[in-house]
Every structure is written in structure tokens, then in C-alpha cells.
SEGU-474467 format. One record per residue (C-alpha): residue in one letter; x, y, z. Coordinates in steps of 0.001 Angstrom, whole numbers, plus 524288, in hexadecimal, padded with zeros to 5 digits. Example, Ala and Ser with C-alpha at 12.3 -4.5 7.8 and 13.67 -1.06 7.14 Angstrom:
A8300C7EE6C81E78S835667FBDC81BE4
//
This chain:
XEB0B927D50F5960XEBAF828596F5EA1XEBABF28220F6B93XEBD4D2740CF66D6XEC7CF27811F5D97XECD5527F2CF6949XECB6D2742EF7330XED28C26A56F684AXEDD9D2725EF66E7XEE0A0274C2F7697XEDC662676CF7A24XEE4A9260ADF70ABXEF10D26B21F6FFFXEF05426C1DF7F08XEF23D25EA1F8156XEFD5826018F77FCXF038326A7BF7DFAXF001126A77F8C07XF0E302665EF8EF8XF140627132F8799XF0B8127BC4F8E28XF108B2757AF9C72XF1F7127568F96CDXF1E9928254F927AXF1A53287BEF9E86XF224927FF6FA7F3XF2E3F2824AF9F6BXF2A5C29049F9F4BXF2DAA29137FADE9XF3B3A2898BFAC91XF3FA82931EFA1D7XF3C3F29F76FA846XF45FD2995CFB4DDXF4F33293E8FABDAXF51712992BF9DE7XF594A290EEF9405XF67DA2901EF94E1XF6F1429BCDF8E80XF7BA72A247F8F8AXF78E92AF85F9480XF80672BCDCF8E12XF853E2BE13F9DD0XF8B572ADFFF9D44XF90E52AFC5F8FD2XF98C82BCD0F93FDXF9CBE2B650FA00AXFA3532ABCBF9963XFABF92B264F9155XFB9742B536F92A9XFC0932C1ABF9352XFC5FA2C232F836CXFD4752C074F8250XFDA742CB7DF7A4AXFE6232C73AF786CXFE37D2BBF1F7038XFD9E82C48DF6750XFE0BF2C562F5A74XFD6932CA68F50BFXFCA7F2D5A4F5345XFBD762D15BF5025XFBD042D601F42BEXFC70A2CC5BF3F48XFBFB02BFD4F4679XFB3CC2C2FFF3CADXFBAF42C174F30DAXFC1222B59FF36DEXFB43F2AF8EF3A5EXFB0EE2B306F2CB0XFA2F82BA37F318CXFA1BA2C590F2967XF95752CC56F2F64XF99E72CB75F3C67XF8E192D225F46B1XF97952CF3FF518DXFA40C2CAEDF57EDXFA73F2C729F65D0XFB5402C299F6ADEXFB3BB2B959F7763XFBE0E2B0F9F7CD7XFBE452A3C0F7EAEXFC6E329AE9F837DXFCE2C29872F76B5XFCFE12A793F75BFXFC85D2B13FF7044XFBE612B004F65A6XFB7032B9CBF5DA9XFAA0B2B683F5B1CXFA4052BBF1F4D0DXF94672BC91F4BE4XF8E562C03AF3E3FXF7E542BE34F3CB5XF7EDA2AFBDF38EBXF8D612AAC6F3F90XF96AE2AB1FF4AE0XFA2EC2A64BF499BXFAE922A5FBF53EBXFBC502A9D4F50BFXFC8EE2AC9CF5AE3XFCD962B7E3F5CCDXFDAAD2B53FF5C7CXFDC5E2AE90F4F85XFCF5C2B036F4982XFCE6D29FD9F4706XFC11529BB7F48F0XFBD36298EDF5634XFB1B12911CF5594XFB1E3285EBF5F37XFB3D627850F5D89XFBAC027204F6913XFB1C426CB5F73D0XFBDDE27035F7CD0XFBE6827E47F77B0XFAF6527F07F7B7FXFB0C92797BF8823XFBCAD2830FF8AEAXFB33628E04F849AXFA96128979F8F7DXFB19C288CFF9BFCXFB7C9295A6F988BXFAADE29C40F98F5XFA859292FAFA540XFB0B7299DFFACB2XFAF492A88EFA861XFA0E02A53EFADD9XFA45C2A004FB8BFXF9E6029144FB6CCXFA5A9286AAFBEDAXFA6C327E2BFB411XFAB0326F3AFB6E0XFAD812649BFAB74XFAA1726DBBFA244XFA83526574F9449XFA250266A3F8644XF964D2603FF85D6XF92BA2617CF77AEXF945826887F6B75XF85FD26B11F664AXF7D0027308F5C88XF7395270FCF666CXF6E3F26D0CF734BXF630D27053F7D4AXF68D127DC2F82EEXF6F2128026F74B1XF656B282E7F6B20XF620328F58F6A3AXF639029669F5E07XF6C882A18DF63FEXF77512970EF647FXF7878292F4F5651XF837829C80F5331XF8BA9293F6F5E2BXF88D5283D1F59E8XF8B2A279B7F5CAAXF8E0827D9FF6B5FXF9782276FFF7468XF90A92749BF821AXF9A9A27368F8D77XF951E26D56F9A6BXF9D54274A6FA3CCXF9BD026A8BFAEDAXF96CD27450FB8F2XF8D85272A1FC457XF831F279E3FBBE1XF84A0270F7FAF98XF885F27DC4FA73FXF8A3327AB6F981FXF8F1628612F8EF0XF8DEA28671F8276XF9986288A2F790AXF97B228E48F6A18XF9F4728600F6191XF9ED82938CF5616XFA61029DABF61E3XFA865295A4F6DC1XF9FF329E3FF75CFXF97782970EF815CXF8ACA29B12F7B2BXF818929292F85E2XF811428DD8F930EXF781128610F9BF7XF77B027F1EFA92CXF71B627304FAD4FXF679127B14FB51CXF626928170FA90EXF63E82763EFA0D8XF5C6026DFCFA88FXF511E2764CFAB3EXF501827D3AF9D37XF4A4526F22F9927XF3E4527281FA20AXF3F392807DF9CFCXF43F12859AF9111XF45DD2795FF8881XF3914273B5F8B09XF32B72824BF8A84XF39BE284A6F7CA4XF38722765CF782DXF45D527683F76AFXF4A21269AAF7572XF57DA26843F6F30XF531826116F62A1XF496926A95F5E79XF4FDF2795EF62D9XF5CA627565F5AD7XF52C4276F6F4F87XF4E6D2848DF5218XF431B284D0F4759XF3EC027706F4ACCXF3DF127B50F5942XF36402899AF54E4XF2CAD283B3F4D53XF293E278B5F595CXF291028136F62F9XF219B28C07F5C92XF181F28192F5778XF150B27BC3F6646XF12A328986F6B3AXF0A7828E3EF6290XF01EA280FFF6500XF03232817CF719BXEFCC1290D3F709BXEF1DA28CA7F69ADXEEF722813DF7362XEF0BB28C61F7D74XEE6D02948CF75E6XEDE0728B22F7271XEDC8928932F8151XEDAB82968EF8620XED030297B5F7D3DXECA0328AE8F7FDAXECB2B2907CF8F7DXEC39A29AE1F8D15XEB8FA29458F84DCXEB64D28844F8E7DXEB51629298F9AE9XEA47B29275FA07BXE9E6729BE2FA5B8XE979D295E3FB2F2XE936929C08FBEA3XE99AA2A971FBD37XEA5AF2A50BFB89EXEADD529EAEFAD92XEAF7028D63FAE48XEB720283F9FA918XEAEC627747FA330XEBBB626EE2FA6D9XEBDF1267C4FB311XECA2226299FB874XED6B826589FB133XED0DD26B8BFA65EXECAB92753EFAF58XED7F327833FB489XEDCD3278D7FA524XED1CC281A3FA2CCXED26D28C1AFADBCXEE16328C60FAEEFXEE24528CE7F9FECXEDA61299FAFA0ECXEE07029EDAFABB2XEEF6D29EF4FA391XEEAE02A12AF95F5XEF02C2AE5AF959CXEFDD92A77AF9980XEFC5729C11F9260XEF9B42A185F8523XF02B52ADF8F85F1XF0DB62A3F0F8A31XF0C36299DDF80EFXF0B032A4DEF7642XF16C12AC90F7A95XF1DAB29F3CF79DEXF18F629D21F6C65XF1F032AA32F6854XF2B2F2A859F6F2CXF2D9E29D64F61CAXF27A32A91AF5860XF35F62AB53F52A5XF2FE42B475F499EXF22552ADB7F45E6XF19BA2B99CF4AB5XF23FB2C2CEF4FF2XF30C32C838F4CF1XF3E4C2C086F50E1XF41E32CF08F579AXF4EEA2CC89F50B6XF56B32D4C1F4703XF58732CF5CF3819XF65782CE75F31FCXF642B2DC16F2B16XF625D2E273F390AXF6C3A2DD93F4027XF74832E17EF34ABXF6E462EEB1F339DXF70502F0EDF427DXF7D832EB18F42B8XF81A32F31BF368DXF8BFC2EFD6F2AEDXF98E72EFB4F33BEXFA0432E50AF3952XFA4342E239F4A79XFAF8C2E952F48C0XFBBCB2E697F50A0XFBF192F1EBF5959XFC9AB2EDEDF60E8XFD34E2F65AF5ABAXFCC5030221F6195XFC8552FAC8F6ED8XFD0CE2EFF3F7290XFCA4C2E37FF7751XFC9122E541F8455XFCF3E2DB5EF8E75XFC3652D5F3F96FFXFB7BB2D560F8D42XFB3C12C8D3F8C87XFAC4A2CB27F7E55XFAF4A2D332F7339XFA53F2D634F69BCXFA3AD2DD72F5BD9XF97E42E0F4F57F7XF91F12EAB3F4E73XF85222F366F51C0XF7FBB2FFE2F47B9XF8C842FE51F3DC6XF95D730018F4AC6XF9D892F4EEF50D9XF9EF42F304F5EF9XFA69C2EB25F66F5XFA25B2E5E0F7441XFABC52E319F8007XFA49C2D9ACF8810XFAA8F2D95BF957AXFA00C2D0B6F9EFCXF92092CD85F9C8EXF8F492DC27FA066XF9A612E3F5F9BC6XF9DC62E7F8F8EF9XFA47A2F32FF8636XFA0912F608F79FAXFA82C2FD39F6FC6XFA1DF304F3F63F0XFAAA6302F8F5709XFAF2E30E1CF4EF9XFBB20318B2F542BXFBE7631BEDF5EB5XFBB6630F83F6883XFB7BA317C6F7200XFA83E314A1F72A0XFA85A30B65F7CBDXF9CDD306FBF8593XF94B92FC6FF89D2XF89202FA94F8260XF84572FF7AF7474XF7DD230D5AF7431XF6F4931103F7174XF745731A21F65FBXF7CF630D5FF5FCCXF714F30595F5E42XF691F30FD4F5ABEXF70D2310CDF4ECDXF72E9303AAF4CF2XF638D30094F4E2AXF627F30D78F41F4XF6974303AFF38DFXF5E2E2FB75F39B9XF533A30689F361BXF518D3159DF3757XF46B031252F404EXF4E1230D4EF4BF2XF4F80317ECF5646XF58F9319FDF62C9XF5BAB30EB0F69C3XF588230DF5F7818XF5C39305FAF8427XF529E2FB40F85B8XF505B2FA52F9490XF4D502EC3CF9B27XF3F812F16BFA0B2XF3BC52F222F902DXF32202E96DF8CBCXF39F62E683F81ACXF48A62E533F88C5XF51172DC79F84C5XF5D032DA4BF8DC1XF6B222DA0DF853FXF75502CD81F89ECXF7D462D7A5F8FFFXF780B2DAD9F9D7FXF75462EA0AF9F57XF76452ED4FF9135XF6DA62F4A8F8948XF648B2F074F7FFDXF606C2FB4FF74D3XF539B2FBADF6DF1XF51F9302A8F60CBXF445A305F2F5D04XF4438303AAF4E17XF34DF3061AF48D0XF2D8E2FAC8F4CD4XF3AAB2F0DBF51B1XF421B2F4CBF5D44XF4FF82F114F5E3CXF574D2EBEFF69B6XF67CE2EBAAF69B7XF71042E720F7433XF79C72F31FF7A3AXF82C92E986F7CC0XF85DD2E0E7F70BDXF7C8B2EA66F657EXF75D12DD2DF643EXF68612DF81F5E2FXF5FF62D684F665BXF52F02D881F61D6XF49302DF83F588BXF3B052E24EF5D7BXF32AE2E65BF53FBXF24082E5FFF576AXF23342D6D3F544DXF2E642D440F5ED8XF29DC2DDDFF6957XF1BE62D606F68E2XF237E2CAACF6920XF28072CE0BF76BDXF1C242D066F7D0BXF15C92C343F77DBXF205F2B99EF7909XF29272BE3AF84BEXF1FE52C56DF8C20XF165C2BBF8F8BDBXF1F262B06CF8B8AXF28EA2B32EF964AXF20762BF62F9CBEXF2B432C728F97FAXF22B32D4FEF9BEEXF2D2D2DF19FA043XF24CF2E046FADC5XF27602D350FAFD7XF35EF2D189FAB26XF375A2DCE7FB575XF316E2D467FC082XF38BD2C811FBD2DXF35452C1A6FC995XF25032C2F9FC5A6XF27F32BDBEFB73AXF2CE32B216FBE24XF20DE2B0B8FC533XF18042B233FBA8DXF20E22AAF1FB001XF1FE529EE6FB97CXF11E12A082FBEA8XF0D172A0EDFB0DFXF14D329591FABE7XF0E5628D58FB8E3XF031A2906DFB594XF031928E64FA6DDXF08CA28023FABDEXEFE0727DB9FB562XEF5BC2807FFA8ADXEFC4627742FA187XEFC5B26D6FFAA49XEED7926C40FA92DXEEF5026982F9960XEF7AD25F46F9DB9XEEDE72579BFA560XEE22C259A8F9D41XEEC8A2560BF90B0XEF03D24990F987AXEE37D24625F9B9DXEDDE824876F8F32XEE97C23E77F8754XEE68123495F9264XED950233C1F91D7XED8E02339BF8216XEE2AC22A3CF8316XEDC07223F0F8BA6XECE0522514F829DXED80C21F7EF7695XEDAE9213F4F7F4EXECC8121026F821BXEC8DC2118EF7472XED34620845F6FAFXED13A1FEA9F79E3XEC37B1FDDEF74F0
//
């Protein structure tokens, strides 16, 4: 009875899903080549402009009230190339005001987009041609993530270059906030969107899109499971050794199928988890009564009065960490300053220090203890945007905390939920073992050796699954002929 029930299940949901399982794992290969189009931390520094002083009329303090954001968690000033613009971040809105009259700046001239784009164009060094808007949308296919809702509808500007490069303008600060090139366009539809399921029309409803994708993974493990179980079962002993009852291609199925289990099954359950979002494991992020607790009760303060802007950073930001504001000189993708609030302004230096968030993380409980450098050979690293900065864990009880030396961003909570959560979805999923990450050129190997073979595997579904609808087809046919 339960080998029958079993045999229904993987006979009937393989057929089904035969062509996902050979998507998956040719996309898999694509996407470890090719990730999906981003703006890096490195492209977005590159492409600003050194900030103007002379046309900044108000401090930061000033473009909050303006922008009418009471809670502000953060202010930057960036120039574009209508002048410089504060930009004003609370926990729910960003909002865009210029710094030299405090009107709001949000954009809404296609030709103020386009000039937005070509400026950072050519602080990057792209050789745009006839650079033109090509539409003002919520979404589209290299749009929809969720990290970009603070900045819609975009603006996408074709630049006309050799490459095909389109940037992405925010019509809320006029920041590019995305780019892509034809290259990466092209061949993230045989990686990433087909891996994801991304398909315009169903990631623009995030929920819609969770619950599909979640749905055909988790049927697509049992499928999976049902047939490693079934493998085992239908093996005979004969002659000394273990036989298969099947001939031909289900032979092949059978032996191959046992011979990538292991992989199969920890890689189509790793890719389940990677839609958990919380159903059996923590998010790893902070709540709203963290952030606040780390962030403390004070405001960015402006602290220009005591440090003058200074004449080549190319972003300005204000940010507050353990009740203490900072502000961050940002000079190049790898240089900063940072500036500790409170007299004198003498406490200059690159990046935060382990004592700051150590008494930052204390606001959050009694039980969080020194804060240490997290080095990149931790199982647990996590790199900040900022090239050579440090990244500081707090050990608080059972969660550890991670913050950014460079912007006191909290990036993640792991309690013991999220730390298991590693080890099952990325480790398994993208053979993210630290052994490996430190041989990069042997993950490559195995990431695409694996993903061959789970396709040579799937392969043989696909001809028994064809053969199987032809010939009942074919049965049907007879029967109504008759």
C-alpha cells in the first residue's frame, strides 16, 4: 500500500514537474556565472559627484523639518545635477529635499532623469551615446524587488552604449538606484528569472509570487522524496549485488536517481527554505523596538558648525548609533571619515569603534557583551558595502548581533533559528561552506558538476514523462476509435 501510494505520487508529480527539476538545475549554472542585475555599493559611489558647498544653504537638521519626517534614522546630502539634495530616511519614508532652498526635490521631469543619468554616466566612466528615457514604471523585469519600493515608479534611461546599459532613476530622490546591460539581461532569462519564477506579472505582487513559489517547491520536494524512497525500495538483491527491475530509461532513472539523492533532495530543500520568510525560521532581522532601542531617542544631528563640510566628499551622511550622532564623509567607494557628535569635533576616524557598538548593542539588553571584529574566514561573516570595513558582532544570550563599522547599520540578528538557517539553506543551497568559499575556484567545480548531473537526472524524467503522456494518449486514442 505504501509503495503504491509512493509510486502514485512520483509517477504522477514527476511527470508534472520533470521540467522544473531540469530548469532549476540548468538555471542553477547560469546564475552562479551571471547573478541578477544590481547596482553595486562600489557603482553607486562611483557615480556621484563631488557635493557643491557653496550652494548648500541649510544643515541637515533643517532639510528634516522641511521634508516634514519627524523620526528621521538618517540623512545623506548627494549632488546631482540640479544641485545638491538632502535625502531624509525615517522607518517607513524617504523623501528628497535641496539643499539650497529646502523645496522638495522629488523628480518629475523625464529630462531631469535623463540629465540625473548621464551625469552619473560620466563620473563612471560609461561612453554613453543617445542616451534617452525609456519609461517611467512601478515595475518591470530587472525592477521588482522589494528593496526598491522606497524609490517608485523608476525612470529607466537607455544610455545608447555599446553594452546596452540602462540605469535606473528614483522618481522620490533622483538617485540611480539600478543598472543592467544587455549581457546580463539577456542571459538572466536562462538564469535568474526562470530560476526565481520571476516573471514580471507575478513578482510585482510579492505575496502572490511567495505563496507560488513556495507552493511548487515544496511539491516538487515531496516528488523528490517520494522517489528516493521508492529507489531504495525497488533495488534486488541478485548475484552478490544490488539490481534494478527497470530496463532502458527507467534503469538509467533508477541508478542515476540513487546515485544524486543526497544532492537532489538537500538542493531542492535548501531551495524550498530559501522562500521560508519566516515560516520555520527567524527573518534574522531586527523589529521596530530594536532598531529604536539600538539607535536610541536622539535625532542625526547636524554637525557642521564644529567640522565644516569638507570639499571632495562625494556623500554626506547623518546618522545616529547608541544615543550619539555621527556624521560620515564619504570620499570614494573606499574612503571615508567619520565624525562622532558631541564637543569638541575632534574624534575623527574611519570606521565606528568596537567600544561604540558595544554600547549601542547594551541598549538593547544587559546581556549583550563586547563587540568584536568579525573576520571573513567566520563561518558566520558577513561582508559590509564598504570594501575593507569592519563588521562587529555582539553576542547578546542566545542572538548575536552584526553592525556595519562603516555606516552603524545593523545588518542582521542571528539567534539560534537564523544561525541554523545558514547551514540548511545557503550551505546546502549554494555550498556556501567557508572551506569552499576559500577555494572559490573548487566551488565552481562542484556548483557546476552537481547541477550537470542533477540535469542529466532530470533528463531521464523527461523521457520516461514523454513517453508515458504519448503512449496514454496514444491508449485514449484507440479506445475512442473503438
Amino acid at each position: 500500500m505504501i509503495v503504491d501510494t509512493l509510486t502514485f505520487i512520483h509517477r504522477w508529480l514527476g511527470i508534472a514537474f520533470c521540467v522544473l527539476f531540469a530548469m532549476w538545475f540548468a538555471t542553477g549554472i547560469v546564475m552562479h556565472f551571471v547573478p541578477y542585475p544590481a547596482l553595486t555599493e562600489i557603482e553607486r559611489v562611483a557615480g556621484l559627484a563631488k557635493i557643491d558647498r557653496s550652494t548648500v544653504g541649510y544643515e541637515a537638521a533643517a532639510a528634516a523639518k522641511a521634508a516634514k519626517i519627524e523620526e528621521a534614522v538618517r540623512i545623506r546630502l548627494v549632488e546631482r545635477s540640479d544641485g545638491p539634495v538632502y535625502i531624509v530616511l525615517s522607518a517607513s519614508r524617504t523623501a528628497a529635499v535641496h539643499a539650497a532652498d529646502l523645496t522638495p526635490a522629488a523628480v518629475e521631469s523625464p529630462a531631469l532623469a535623463l540629465d540625473i543619468a548621464a551625469s552619473h554616466a560620466r563620473a563612471r566612466g560609461l561612453q554613453a551615446g543617445a542616451a534617452r528615457v525609456a519609461a517611467l514604471e512601478a515595475h518591470d523585469q530587472w525592477s521588482v524587488p522589494n528593496n526598491l519600493d522606497a524609490h517608485r515608479p523608476l525612470y529607466r534611461i537607455a544610455l545608447g552604449d555599446t553594452e546596452g546599459t540602462e540605469l535606473y532613476v528614483s522618481s522620490i530622490t533622483g538617485e540611480v538606484v539600478r543598472d543592467s546591460t544587455r549581457f546580463e539581461r539577456t542571459w538572466n532569462y536562462a538564469g535568474s528569472v526562470s530560476h526565481w519564477i520571476y516573471p514580471t506579472l507575478l513578482r510585482r505582487d510579492w505575496r502572490a509570487w511567495d505563496a507560488t513559489v513556495w507552493t511548487l517547491a515544496l511539491a516538487a520536494l515531496v516528488t523528490a522524496l517520494a522517489g528516493a524512497v521508492l529507489g531504495v525500495l525497488r533495488l534486488r538483491p541478485g548475484r552478490g549485488r544490488l539490481a534494478t527491475p527497470y530496463r532502458g530509461w527507467h534503469a538509467w532513472h533508477h541508478w542515476m536517481g540513487l546515485a544524486c539523492a543526497g544532492f537532489v533532495l538537500t538542493w531542492i530543500a535548501s531551495g524550498w527554505l530559501s522562500m521560508d520568510h519566516g515560516r520555520l525560521f527567524s527573518t534574522g532581522k531586527l523589529d521596530a523596538a530594536e532598531t529604536s532601542a539600538l539607535q536610541g531617542s536622539a535625532a542625526p544631528l547636524d554637525l557642521s558648525a564644529g567640522a565644516p563640510l569638507p570639499p571632495d566628499a562625494r556623500e554626506i551622511e547623518w546618522f545616529v548609533l547608541g544615543g550619539r550622532a555621527y556624521r560620515r564623509d564619504r570620499f570614494d567607494a573606499t574612503s571615508q571619515r567619520l565624525i562622532a557628535g558631541g564637543e569638541p569635533f575632534a574624534d575623527a576616524r574611519a570606521f565606528l569603534r568596537a567600544d561604540e557598538v558595544t554600547t549601542a548593542a547594551q541598549r538593547l539588553s544587559s546581556a549583550c557583551g563586547e563587540a568584536q571584529v568579525v573576520h571573513a574566514s567566520n563561518a558566520y561573516a558577513i561582508a559590509s558595502a564598504m570594501p575593507g570595513a569592519p563588521v562587529y558582532r555582539v553576542v547578546c544570550a542566545d542572538a548575536w548581533l552584526h553592525v556595519d563599522g562603516a555606516s552603524g547599520a545593523a545588518m542582521e540578528k542571528l539567534d539560534a533559528s537564523r544561525r541554523a538557517y545558514r547551514w540548511f539553506y545557503s550551505a546546502l543551497h549554494t555550498l556556501d561552506f567557508p572551506v569552499l568559499i576559500a577555494r572559490p575556484a573548487l566551488r565552481t567545480v562542484l556548483i557546476v558538476g552537481l547541477c550537470a548531473l542533477g540535469l542529466a537526472f532530470s533528463a531521464t524524467a523527461l523521457v520516461i514523462a514523454w513517453r508515458r503522456i504519448t503512449f496514454s494518449s496514444a491508449r485514449g486514442g484507440r479506445r475512442r476509435g473503438r
